[in-house]
BAFI-3210 file (N, C-alpha, C; in Angstrom, 3 decimals, decimal comma, padded with zeros to 6 digits):
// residues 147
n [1|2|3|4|5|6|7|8|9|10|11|12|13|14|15|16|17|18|19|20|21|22|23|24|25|26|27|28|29|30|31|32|33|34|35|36|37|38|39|40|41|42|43|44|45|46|47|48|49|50|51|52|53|54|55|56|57|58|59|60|61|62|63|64|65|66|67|68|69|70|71|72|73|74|75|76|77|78|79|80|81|82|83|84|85|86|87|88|89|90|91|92|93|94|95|96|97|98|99|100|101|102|103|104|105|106|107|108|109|110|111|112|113|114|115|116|117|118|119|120|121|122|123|124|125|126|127|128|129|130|131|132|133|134|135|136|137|138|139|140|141|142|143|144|145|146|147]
n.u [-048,919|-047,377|-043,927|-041,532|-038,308|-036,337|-035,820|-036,512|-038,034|-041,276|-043,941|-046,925|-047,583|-049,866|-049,341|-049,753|-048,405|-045,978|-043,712|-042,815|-040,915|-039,955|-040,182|-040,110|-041,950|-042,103|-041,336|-041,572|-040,414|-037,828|-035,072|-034,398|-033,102|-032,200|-032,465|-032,137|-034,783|-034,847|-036,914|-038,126|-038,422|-039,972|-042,016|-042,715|-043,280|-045,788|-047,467|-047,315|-048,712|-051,442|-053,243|-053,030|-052,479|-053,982|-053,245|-055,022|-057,037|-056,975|-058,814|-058,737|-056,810|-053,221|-051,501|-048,994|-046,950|-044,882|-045,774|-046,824|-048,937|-051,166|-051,818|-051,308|-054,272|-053,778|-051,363|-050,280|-049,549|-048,512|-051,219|-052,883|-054,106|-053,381|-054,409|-053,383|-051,912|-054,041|-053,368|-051,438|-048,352|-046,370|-044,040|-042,368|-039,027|-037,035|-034,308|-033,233|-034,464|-036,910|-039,919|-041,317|-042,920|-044,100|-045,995|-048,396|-048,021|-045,569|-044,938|-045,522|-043,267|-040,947|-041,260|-042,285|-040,671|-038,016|-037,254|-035,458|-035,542|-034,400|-031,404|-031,645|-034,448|-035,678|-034,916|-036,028|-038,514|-038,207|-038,165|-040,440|-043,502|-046,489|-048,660|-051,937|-051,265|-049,817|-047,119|-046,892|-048,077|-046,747|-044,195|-044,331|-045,280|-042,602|-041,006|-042,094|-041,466|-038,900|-035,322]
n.v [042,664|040,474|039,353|038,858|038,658|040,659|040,082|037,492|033,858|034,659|032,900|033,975|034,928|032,993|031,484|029,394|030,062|031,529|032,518|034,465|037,026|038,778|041,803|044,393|043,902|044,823|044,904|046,127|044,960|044,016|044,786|047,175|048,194|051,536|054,879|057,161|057,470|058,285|060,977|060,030|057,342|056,848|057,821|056,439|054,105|055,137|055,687|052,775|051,620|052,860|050,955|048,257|045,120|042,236|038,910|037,508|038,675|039,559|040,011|042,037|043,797|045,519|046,700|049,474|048,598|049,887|052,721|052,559|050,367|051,538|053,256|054,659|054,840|055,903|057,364|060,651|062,525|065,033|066,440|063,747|060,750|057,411|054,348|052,608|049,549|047,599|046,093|044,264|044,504|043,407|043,065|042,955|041,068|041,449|041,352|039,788|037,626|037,061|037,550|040,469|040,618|043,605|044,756|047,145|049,115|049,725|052,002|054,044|053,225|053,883|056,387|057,461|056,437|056,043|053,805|051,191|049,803|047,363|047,596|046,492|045,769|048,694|049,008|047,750|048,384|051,007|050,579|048,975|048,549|050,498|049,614|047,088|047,158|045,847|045,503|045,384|042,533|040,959|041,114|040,101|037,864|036,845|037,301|035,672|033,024|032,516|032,622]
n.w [-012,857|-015,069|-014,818|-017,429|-018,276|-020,194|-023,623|-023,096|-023,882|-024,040|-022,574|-022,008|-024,147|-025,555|-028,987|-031,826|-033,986|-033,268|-031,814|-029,625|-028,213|-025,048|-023,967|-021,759|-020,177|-017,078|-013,412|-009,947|-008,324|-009,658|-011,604|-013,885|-017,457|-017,690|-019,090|-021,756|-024,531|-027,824|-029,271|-031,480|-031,243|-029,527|-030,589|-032,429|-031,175|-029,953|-032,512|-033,494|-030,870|-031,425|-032,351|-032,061|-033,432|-032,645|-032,203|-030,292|-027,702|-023,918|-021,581|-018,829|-017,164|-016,902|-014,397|-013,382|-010,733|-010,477|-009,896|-007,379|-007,856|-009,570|-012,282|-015,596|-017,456|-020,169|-022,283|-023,431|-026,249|-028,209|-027,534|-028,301|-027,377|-026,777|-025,566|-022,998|-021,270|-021,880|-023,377|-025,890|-027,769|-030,960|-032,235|-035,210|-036,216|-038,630|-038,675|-036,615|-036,573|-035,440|-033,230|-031,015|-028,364|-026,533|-023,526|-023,756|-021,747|-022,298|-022,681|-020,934|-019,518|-020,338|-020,731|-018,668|-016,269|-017,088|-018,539|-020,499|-023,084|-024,835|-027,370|-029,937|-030,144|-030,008|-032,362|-034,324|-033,293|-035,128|-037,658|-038,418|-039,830|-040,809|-038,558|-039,151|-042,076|-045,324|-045,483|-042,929|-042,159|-043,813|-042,838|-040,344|-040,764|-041,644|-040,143|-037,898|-038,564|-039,535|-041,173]
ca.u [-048,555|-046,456|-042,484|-040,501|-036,489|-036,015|-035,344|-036,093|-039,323|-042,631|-045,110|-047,670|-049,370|-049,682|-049,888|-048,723|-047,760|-045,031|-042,477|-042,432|-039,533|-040,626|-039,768|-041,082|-042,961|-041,413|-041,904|-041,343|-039,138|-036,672|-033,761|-034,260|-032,400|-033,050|-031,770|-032,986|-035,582|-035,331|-038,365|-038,398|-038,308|-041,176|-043,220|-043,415|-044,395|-047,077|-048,343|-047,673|-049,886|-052,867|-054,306|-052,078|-052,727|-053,860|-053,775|-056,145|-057,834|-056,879|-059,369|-058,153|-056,039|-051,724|-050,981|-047,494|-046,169|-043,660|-046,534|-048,102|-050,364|-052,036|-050,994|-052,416|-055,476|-053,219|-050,264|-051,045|-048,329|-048,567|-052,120|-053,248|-053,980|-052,986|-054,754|-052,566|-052,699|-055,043|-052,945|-049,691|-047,715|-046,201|-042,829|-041,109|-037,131|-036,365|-032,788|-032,995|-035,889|-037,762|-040,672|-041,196|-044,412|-044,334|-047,426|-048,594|-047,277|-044,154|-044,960|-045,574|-042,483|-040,170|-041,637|-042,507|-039,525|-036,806|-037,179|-034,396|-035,761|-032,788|-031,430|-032,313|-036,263|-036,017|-034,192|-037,217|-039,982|-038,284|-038,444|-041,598|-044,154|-047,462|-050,176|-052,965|-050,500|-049,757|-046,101|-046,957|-048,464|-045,601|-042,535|-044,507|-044,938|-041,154|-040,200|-041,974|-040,579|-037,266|-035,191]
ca.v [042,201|039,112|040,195|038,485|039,169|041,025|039,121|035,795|033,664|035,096|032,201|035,120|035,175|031,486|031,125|028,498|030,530|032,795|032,222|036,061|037,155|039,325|043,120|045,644|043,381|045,200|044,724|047,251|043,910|043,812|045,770|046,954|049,436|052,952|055,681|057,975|056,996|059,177|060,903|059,344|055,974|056,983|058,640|055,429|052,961|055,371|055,351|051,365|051,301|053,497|050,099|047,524|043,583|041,491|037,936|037,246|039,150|038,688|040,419|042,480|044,814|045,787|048,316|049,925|048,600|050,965|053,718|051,661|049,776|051,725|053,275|055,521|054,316|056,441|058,420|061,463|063,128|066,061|066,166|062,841|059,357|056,223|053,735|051,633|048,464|046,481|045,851|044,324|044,965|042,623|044,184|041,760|041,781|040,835|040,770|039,128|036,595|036,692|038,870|040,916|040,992|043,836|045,053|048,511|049,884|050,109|053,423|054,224|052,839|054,624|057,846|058,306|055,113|055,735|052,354|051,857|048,808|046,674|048,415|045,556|046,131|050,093|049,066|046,851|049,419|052,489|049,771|048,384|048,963|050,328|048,472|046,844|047,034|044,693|045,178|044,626|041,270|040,319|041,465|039,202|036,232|036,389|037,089|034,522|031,481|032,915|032,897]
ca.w [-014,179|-015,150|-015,424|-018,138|-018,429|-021,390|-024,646|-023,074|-024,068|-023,075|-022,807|-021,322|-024,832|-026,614|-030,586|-032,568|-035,072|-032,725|-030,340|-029,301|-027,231|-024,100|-023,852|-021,273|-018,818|-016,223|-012,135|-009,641|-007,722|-010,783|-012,081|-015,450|-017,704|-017,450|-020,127|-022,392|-025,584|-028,741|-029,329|-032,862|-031,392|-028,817|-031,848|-033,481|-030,714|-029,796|-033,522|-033,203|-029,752|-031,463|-032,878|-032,116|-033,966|-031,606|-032,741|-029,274|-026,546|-022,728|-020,051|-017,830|-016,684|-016,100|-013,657|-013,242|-010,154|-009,643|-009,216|-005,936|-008,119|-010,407|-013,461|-016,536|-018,752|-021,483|-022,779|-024,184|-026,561|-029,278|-028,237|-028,844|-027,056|-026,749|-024,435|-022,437|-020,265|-021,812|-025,294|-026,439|-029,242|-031,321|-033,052|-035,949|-036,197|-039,596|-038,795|-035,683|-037,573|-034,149|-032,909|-029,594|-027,289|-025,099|-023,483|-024,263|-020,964|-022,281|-023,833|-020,032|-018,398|-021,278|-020,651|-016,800|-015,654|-017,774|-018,994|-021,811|-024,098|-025,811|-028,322|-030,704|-030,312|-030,204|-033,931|-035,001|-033,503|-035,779|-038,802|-038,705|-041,089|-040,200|-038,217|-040,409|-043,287|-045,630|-045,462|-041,384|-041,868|-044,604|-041,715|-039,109|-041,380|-042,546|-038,475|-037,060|-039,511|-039,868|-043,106]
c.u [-047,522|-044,951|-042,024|-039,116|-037,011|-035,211|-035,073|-037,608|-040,292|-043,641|-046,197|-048,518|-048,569|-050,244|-049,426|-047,687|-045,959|-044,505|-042,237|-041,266|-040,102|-039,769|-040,547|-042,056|-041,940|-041,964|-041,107|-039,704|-037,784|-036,397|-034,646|-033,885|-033,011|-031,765|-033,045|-033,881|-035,766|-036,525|-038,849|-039,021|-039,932|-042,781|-043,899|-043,735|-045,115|-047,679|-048,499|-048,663|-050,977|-053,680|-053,552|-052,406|-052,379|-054,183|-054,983|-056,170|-057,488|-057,807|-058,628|-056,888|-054,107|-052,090|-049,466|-047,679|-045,085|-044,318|-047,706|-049,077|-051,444|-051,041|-051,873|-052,799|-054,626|-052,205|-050,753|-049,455|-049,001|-050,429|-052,997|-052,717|-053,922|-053,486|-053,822|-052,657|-053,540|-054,526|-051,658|-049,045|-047,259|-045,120|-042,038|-039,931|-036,729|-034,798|-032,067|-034,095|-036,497|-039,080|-040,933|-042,347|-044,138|-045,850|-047,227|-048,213|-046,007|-043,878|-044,770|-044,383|-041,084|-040,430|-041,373|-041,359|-038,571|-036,757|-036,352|-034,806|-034,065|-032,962|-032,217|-034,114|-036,118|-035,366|-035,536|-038,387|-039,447|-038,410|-039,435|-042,429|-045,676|-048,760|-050,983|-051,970|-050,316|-048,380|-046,062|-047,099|-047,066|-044,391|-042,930|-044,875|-043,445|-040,446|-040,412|-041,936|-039,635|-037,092|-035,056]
c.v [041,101|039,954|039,310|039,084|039,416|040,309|037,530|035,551|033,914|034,544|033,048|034,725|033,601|031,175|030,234|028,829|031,679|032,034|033,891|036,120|038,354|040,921|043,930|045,043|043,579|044,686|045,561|045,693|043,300|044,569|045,935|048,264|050,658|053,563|056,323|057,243|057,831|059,278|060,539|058,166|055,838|057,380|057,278|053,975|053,892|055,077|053,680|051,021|052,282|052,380|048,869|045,784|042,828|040,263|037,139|038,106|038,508|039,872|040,770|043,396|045,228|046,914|048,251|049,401|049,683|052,493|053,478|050,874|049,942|051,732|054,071|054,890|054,566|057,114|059,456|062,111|063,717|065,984|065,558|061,630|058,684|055,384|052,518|050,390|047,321|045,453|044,668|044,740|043,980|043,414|042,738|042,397|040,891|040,715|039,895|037,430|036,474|037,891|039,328|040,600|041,913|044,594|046,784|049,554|050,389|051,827|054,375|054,436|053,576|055,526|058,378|057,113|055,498|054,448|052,641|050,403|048,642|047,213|047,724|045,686|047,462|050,177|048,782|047,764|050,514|051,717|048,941|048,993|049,614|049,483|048,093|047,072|046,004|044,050|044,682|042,677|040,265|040,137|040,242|037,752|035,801|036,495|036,262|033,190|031,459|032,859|032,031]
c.w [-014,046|-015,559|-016,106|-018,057|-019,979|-022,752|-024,279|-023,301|-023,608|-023,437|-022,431|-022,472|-025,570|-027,622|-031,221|-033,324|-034,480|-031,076|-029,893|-027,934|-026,301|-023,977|-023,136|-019,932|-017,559|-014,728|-011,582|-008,661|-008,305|-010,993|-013,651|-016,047|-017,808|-018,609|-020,798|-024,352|-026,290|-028,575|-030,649|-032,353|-030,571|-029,730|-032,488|-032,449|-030,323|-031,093|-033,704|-032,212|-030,348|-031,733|-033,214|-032,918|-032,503|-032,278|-031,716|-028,295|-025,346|-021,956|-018,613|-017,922|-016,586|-015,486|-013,440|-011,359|-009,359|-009,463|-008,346|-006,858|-009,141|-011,286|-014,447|-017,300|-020,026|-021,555|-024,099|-024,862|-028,253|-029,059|-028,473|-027,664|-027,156|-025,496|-024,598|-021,174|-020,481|-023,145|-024,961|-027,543|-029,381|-032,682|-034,045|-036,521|-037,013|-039,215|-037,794|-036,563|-036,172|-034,107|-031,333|-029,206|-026,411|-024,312|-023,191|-022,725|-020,684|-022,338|-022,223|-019,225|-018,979|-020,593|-018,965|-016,266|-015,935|-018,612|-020,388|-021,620|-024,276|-026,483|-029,932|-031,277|-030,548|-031,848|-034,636|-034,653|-034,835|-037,272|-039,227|-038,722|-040,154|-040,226|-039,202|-041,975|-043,947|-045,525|-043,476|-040,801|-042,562|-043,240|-040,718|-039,476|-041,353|-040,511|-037,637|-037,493|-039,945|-041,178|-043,807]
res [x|x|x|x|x|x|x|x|x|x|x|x|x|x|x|x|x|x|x|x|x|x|x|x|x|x|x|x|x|x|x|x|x|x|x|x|x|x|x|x|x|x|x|x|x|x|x|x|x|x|x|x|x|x|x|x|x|x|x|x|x|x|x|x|x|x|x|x|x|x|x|x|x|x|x|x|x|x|x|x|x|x|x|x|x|x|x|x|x|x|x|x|x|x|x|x|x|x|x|x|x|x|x|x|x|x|x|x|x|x|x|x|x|x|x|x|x|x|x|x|x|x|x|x|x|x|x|x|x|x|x|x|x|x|x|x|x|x|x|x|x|x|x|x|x|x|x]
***
């Protein structure tokens, strides 16, 4: 997978419409914070990764790195799956006026890594609206043309 630094530009996906800021593109050859992830905050990017808005399609694959290479098809929790790896997400931060990209292995690198997101994004996942929504499309108009 491609690593971005956390909260710096992630040309990875290219729209006109979005300058997305990079979260979660982890590598097993980089530092990155570790801590604990409410399970509120985890509840709601899995329901964000069940059917994530993709404004385009890329082919192919992430694997975790930091488990030799591979990595799980899914995260399963209460139950219920979530396929991972092939997605991104796309989180808008009205109060930041920016939006995130991270790719759906975050849900992964949280859980089985430790991975501790900026607090900033784990603010904007527990506040954003759900997927296919209308208040979803409104938050990501008004986040990615600022105020």
């Amino acid at each position: 997978m491609t690593w971005f630094e956390d909260l710096s530009p992630c040309d990875y996906h290219r729209h006109p419409a979005l300058a997305p800021l990079a979260v979660g593109w982890l590598e097993a050859d980089h530092p990155f914070e570790t801590g604990d992830v409410d399970a509120r905050t985890v509840q709601q990017l899995f329901e964000l990764l069940r059917d994530p808005w993709q404004p385009s399609l890329f082919l192919g694959w992430h694997d975790c790195s930091m488990c030799g290479g591979e990595g799980p098809s899914h995260v399963e929790l209460a139950g219920e799956q979530v396929a991972i790896g092939t997605r991104n997400l796309f989180v808008p931060d009205l109060q930041h006026a920016c939006v995130y990209i991270a790719p759906s292995m975050i849900l992964h690198y949280v859980r089985d890594h430790h991975y501790a997101p900026p607090e900033r994004f784990l603010a904007a996942v527990r506040a954003c609206p759900p997927m296919g929504s209308t208040a979803y499309a409104q938050a990501m108009k008004r986040a990615a043309t600022g105020p």
